[in-house]
Legacy VTK file of the C-alpha trace (Angstrom):
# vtk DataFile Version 3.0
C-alpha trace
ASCII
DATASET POLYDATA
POINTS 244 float
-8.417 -13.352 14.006
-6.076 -14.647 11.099
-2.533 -14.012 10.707
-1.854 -11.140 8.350
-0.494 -12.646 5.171
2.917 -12.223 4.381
5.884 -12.701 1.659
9.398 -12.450 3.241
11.741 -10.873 0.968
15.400 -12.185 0.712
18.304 -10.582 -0.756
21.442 -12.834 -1.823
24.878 -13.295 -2.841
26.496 -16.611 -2.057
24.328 -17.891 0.088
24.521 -21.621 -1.242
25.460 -22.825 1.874
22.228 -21.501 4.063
19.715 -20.591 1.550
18.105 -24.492 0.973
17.588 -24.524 5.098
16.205 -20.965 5.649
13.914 -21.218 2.915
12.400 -24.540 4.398
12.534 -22.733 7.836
10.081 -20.137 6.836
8.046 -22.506 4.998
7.445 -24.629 8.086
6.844 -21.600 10.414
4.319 -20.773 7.603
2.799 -24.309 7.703
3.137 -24.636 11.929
1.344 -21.110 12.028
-1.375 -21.563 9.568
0.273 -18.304 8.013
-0.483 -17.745 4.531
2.823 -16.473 3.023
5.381 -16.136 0.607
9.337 -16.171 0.197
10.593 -14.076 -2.281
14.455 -14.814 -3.273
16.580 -11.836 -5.066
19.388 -13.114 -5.968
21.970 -11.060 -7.300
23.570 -13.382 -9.521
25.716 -15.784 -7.284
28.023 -17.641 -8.494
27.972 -20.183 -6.132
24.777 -21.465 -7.268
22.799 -19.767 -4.793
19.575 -18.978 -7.407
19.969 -22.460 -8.777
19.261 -24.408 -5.045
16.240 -21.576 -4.455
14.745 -22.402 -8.156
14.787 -26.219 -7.255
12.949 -25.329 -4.280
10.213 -23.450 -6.073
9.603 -25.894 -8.493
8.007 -27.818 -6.037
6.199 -25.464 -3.845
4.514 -22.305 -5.262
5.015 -20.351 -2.184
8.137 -19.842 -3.535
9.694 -16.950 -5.614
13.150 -16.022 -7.210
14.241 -13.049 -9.259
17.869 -13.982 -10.466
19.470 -10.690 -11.790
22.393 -11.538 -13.091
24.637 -9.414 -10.935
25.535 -7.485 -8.314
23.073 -4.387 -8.033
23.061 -4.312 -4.555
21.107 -4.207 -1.408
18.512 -1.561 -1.827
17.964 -2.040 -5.241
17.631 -5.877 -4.491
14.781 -4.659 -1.815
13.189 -2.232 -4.097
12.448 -5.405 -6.863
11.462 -7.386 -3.995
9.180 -5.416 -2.728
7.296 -3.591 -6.433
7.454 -7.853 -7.462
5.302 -8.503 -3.741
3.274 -5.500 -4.571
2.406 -6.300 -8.155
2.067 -10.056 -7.861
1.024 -10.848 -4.374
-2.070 -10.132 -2.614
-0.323 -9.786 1.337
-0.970 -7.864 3.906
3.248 -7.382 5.269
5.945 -7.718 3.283
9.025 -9.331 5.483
13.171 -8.205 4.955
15.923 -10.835 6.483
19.233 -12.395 6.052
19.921 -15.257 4.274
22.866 -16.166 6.340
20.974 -17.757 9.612
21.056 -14.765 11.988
17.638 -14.145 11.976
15.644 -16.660 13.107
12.421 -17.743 11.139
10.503 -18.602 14.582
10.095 -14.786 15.018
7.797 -13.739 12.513
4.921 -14.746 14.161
5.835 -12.029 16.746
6.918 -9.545 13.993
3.124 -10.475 12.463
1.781 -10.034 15.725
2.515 -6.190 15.903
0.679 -5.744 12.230
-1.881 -7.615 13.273
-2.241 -5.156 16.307
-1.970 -2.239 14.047
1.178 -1.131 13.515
2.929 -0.517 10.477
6.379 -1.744 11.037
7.515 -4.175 13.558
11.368 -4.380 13.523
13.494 -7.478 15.299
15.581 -5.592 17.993
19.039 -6.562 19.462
18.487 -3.644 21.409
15.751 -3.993 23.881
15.087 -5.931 26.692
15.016 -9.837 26.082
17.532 -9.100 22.617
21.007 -9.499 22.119
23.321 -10.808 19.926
26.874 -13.225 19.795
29.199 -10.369 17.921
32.609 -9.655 18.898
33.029 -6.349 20.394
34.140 -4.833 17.768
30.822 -5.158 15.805
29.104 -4.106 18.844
30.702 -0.900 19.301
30.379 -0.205 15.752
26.716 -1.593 15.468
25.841 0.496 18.225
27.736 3.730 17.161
25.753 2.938 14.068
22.439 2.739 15.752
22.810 6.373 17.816
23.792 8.181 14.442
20.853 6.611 12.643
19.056 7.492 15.559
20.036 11.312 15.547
19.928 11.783 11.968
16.571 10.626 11.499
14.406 11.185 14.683
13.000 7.628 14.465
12.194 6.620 17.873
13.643 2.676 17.590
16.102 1.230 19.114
17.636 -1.203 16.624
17.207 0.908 13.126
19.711 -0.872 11.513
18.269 -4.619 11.774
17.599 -6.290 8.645
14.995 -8.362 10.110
11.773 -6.515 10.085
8.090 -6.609 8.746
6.032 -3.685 7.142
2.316 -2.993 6.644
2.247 -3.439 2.500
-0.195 -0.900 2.249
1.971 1.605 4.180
5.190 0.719 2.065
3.004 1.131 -0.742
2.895 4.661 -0.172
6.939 5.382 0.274
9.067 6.633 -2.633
11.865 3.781 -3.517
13.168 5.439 -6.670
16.178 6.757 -4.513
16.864 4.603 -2.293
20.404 4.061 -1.253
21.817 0.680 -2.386
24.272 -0.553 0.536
23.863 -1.052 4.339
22.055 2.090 5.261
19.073 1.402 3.156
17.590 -0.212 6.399
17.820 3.112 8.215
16.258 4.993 5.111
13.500 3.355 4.708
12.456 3.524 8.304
13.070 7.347 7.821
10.886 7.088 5.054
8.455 5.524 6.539
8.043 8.007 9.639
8.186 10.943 6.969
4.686 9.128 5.773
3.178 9.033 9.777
4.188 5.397 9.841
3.816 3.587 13.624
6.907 1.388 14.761
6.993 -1.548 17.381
10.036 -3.809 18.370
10.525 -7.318 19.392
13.368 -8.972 20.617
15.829 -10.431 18.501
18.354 -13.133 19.770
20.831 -12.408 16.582
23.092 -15.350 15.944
26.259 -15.418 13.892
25.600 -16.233 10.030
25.759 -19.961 9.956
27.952 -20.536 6.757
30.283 -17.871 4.321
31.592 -14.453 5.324
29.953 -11.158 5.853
29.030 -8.682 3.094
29.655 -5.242 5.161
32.708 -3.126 4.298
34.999 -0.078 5.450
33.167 1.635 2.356
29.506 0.879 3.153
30.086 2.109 6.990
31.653 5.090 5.398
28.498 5.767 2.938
26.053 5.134 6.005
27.824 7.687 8.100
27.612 10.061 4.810
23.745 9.440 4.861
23.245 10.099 8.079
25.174 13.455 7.788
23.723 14.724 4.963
20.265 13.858 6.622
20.903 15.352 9.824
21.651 18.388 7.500
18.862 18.613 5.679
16.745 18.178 8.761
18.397 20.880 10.519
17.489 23.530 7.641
14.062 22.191 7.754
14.568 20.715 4.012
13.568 17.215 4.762
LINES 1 245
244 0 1 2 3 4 5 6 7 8 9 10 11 12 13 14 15 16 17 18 19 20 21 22 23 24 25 26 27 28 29 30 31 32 33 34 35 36 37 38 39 40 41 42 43 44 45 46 47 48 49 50 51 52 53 54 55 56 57 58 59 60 61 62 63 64 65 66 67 68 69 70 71 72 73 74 75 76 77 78 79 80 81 82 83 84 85 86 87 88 89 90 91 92 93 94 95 96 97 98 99 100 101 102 103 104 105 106 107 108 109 110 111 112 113 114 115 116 117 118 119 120 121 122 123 124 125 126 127 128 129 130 131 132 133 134 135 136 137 138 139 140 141 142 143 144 145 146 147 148 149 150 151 152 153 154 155 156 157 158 159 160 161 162 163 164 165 166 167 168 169 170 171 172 173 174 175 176 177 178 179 180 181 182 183 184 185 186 187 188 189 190 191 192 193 194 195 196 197 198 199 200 201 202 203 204 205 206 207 208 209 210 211 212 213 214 215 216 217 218 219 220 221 222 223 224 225 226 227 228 229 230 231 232 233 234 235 236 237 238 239 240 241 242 243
């Protein structure tokens, strides 16, 4: 049986430094795979030139897709245009989030296919479960894994690693979800998986060997931790009451 087609989403903001390398990463896993696929760049108008490098690269290969807009939107909005530009433009079975930065390595999406291919509907790259783990200080472990217990609690989705940006969904399943509210920071990744389960969506994990982002600093703040925890608080809530 074929590999599901595919289009990989990427969100980015000064990424000039990794985004040339990752896109040619995917492409070869693509080629090495015999997957047909996609990468779709949304670019949120860096200034480093990050748009410009991803442009060159689509000029010479078709399989390649950016949407500059200009400025900083942010992250879920950035998703939500990937994702309506995938559904309206390309004929694919998944649709594929990840980082820009390096951390996720391109090598796993056959894996993350894998799970579509065997029926489910979203196959998320876990730090989390047996064979994952990632190089963070422990810091960002504590705090990832505070994160992922919250997430966990608030929504009911039985995952380990909710939070992971690397992931791949059935596009005929995210087809049916409701993006028009989606939250625009960090805990977009845990909304849309409760989204998803609100819609009878099946989940699988694979593990993820995360590595630290390759070049440039991290996007995450004091205030997007603070407007996750709000999310998850206000969706435990809701939940509780039965109103969700």
């Amino acid at each position: 049986m074929a590999w599901p087609s595919v289009a990989v989403v990427i969100p980015t903001y000064n990424e000039a430094g990794n985004i040339e390398n990752i896109i040619r990463s995917i492409l070869e896993v693509f080629d090495s795979n015999k997957i047909n696929g996609y990468v779709v760049i949304v670019d949120d108008g860096s200034p480093d030139g990050t748009a410009e490098i991803a442009k060159r690269l689509a000029e010479h290969d078709v399989r390649v897709h950016v949407i500059n807009r200009g400025r900083k939107m942010g992250l879920g909005s950035a998703y939500r245009e990937g994702f309506t530009f995938v559904i309206n433009n390309l004929n694919v079975d998944a649709i594929g989030v990840m980082d820009a930065d390096g951390s996720h390595e391109p090598n796993l999406i056959p894996s993350l296919l894998s799970e579509i291919k065997m029926g489910k509907d979203v196959a998320i790259a876990s730090r989390y479960i047996k064979g994952g783990r990632w190089s963070a200080g422990l810091y960002r472990k504590i705090v990832s894994k505070g994160a992922n217990i919250i997430a966990r609690i608030a929504t009911g989705v039985n995952a380990r690693d909710l939070t992971s940006g690397y992931r791949v969904y059935r596009a005929s399943t995210l087809s049916m979800t409701r993006m028009d509210d989606v939250e625009q920071g960090y805990v977009f990744q845990v909304q849309m998986l409760y989204k998803l389960k609100q819609v009878g969506a099946s989940f699988a994990e694979v593990p993820l060997i995360f590595r630290e982002r390759r070049v440039g600093q991290s996007k995450l703040s004091l205030g997007e931790y603070w407007r996750f925890f709000k999310w998850c608080l206000k969706t435990l809530a809701k939940r509780l009451v039965g109103k969700d």
